[in-house]
N, C-alpha and C positions, 0 to 999 in steps of 0.2 A: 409427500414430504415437502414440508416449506422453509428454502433456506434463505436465510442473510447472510450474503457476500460481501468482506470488507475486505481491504486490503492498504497498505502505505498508508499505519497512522501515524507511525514519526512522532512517537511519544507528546501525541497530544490528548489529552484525558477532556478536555471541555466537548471536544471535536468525537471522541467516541462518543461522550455521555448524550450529547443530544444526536446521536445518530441510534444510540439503544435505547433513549426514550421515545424514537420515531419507530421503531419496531411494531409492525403488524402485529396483535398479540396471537395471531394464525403462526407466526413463524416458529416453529419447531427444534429448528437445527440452526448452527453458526458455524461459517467456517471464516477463518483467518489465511491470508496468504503473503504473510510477511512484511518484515520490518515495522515490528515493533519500535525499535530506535528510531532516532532521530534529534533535532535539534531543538523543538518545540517546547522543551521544557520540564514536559510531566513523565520521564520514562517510567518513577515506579507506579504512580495511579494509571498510567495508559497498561502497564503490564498483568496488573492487578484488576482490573473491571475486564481487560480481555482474556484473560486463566480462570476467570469466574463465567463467563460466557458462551467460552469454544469446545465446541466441539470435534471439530476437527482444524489445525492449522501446521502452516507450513511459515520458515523461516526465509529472510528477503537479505541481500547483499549488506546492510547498514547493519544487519544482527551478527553477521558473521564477520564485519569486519570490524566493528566495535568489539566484540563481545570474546570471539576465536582470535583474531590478528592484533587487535591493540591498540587501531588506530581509527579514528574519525575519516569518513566518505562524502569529505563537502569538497565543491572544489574552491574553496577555500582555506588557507592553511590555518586563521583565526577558530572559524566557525569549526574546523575537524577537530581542534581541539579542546574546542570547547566541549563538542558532542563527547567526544570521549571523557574526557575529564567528568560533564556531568552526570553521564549514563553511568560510569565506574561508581560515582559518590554517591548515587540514588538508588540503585536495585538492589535487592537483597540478593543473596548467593542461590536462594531459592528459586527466585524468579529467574539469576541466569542460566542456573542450571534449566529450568523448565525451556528458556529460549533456544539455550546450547542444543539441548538433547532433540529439538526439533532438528525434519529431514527439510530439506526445500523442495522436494518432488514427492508426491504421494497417487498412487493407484487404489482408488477405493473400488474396483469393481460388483461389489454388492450391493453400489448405492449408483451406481455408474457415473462416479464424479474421478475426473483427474484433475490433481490440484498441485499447481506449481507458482512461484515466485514470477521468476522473468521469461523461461519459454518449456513446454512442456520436455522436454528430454534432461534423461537425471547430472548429466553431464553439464548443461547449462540452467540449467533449472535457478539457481540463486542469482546470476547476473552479476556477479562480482568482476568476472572476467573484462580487459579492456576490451572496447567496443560493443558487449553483451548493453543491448539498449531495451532487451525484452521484445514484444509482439506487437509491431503497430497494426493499426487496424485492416490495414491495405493486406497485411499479410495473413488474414487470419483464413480465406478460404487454402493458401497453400499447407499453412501448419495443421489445417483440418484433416486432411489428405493422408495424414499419416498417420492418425487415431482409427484405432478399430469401434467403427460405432455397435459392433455387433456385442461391446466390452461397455463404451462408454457415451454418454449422453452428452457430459455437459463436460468441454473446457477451463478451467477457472482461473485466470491468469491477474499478478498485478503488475506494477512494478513501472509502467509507463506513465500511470495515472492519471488516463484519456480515457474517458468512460467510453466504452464501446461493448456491443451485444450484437451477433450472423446467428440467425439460423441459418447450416449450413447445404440443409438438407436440399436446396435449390441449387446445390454443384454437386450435387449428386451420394454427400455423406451425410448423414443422419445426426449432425452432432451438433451442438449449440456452441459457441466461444463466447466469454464473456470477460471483458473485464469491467468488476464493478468502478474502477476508478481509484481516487484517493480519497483515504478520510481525515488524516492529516496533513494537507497541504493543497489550497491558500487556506490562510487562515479566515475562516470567516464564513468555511464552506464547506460542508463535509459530503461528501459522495460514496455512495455503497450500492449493492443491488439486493433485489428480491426473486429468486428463484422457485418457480410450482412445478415439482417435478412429476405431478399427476398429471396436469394439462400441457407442460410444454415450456411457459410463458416464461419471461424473465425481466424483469422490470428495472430500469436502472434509477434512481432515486437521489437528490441530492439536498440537503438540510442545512437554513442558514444558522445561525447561530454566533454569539459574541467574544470578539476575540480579545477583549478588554484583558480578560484574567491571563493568558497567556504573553500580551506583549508587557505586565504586571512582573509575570513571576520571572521572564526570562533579562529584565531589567536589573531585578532584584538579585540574578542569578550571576551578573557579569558577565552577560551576552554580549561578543567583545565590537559585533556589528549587528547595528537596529535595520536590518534588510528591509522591512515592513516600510522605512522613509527613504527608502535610496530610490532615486527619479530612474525610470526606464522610459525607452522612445517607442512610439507606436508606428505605424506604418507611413504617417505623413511628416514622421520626427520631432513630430513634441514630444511634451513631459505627456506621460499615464500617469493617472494618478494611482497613488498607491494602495488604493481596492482593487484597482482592476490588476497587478500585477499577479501574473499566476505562476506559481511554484510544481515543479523544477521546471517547467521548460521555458516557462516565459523570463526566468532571470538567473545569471549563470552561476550565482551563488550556490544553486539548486541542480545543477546538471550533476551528477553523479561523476565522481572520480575513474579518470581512465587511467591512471598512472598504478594502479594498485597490484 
């Protein structure tokens, strides 16, 4: 079986499109692992091209706190309400229903994939919770440690949006961890991976692509802050310019809300 692992599109529909027109046409299977939503603009075409896609997915903090609680996940008070407001005005009751009705932790053991949001346990799984920052990379031989490889192969984690891939079977468990990354956010860049689960391998893949239409429709939208031109400082304290700035961590418009 050959999967495409996506994860954190943050209703961006340009940033899907040219990441499923990069698809191997080897790729077989799709899975999703949340957060749909987001601030990028396109919630109902990003939800629409991923429900015609997935195979299997799982729902991320922005889906259930938009979608369940009511409110926008920026740390931003502007930008949270704009997410909401515009995720409310654009998806159909169908599509939230399909989002709602997702789990954020799944046990596929017939396919030997566990697939979860922000950290594999069903308890933290969506990452909504303060402090819940999901699985960085440094920790992925501990979170390994506690999956039965004798169940499951392959970890599938998003939510951090730092692409990272352990085998982890050199600390002695047989299991791969993966996160394919983000595919919506920065703009201008979409990250996903390629998983062959005959041989092993897992490939993390990243696709450029134009973000014209997006900073287009979210202007056109009353996007109440153009983040895309806010100056950030780099290590020596100048300006970065604003390609290189990278979403969520590199600007704190994009840190996820702990207050929730």
């Amino acid at each position: 079986m050959k999967l495409a692992v996506l994860a954190d599109l943050h209703a961006n529909s340009p940033a899907l499109n040219a990441v499923l027109d990069d698809l191997p046409t080897s790729v077989d299977t799709v899975v999703y692992l949340g957060d749909f939503i987001g601030v990028m603009g396109f919630p109902r075409e990003t939800v629409a091209a991923a429900r015609e896609h997935a195979d299997y997915a799982v729902k991320g903090n922005h889906d259930v706190a938009v979608l369940e609680r009511n409110e926008g996940h920026v740390n931003s008070r502007p930008l949270s309400e704009f997410e909401l407001e515009h995720t409310k005005t654009n998806l159909t009751d169908e599509q939230v229903d399909w989002i709602t009705g997702l789990q954020a932790y799944a046990e596929l053991p017939d396919i030997g994939l566990l697939l979860a949001h922000a950290q594999p346990r069903p308890e933290a799984a969506v990452g909504i919770t303060p402090g819940n920052t999901g699985v960085s990379k440094g920790e992925f031989p501990r979170v390994v440690a506690a999956v039965d490889s004798t169940v499951y192969e392959y970890v599938l984690l998003g939510h951090t949006h730092d692409q990272a891939v352990l085998d982890c079977s050199q600390f002695g468990n047989d299991v791969t961890i993966l996160n394919p990354g983000s595919v919506g956010q920065p703009m201008g860049e979409a990250e996903y991976a390629v998983v062959e689960t005959g041989d092993g391998t897992a490939n993390c893949r990243t696709v450029e692509y134009d973000a014209t239409p997006i900073k287009t429709r979210l202007r056109d939208a009353g996007v109440p802050v153009t983040w895309w031109w806010l100056p950030s400082l780099n290590d020596r304290g100048t300006a970065t310019p604003p390609a290189l700035i990278r979403c969520p961590t590199g600007h704190p418009f994009f840190h996820h809300r702990t207050n929730t």
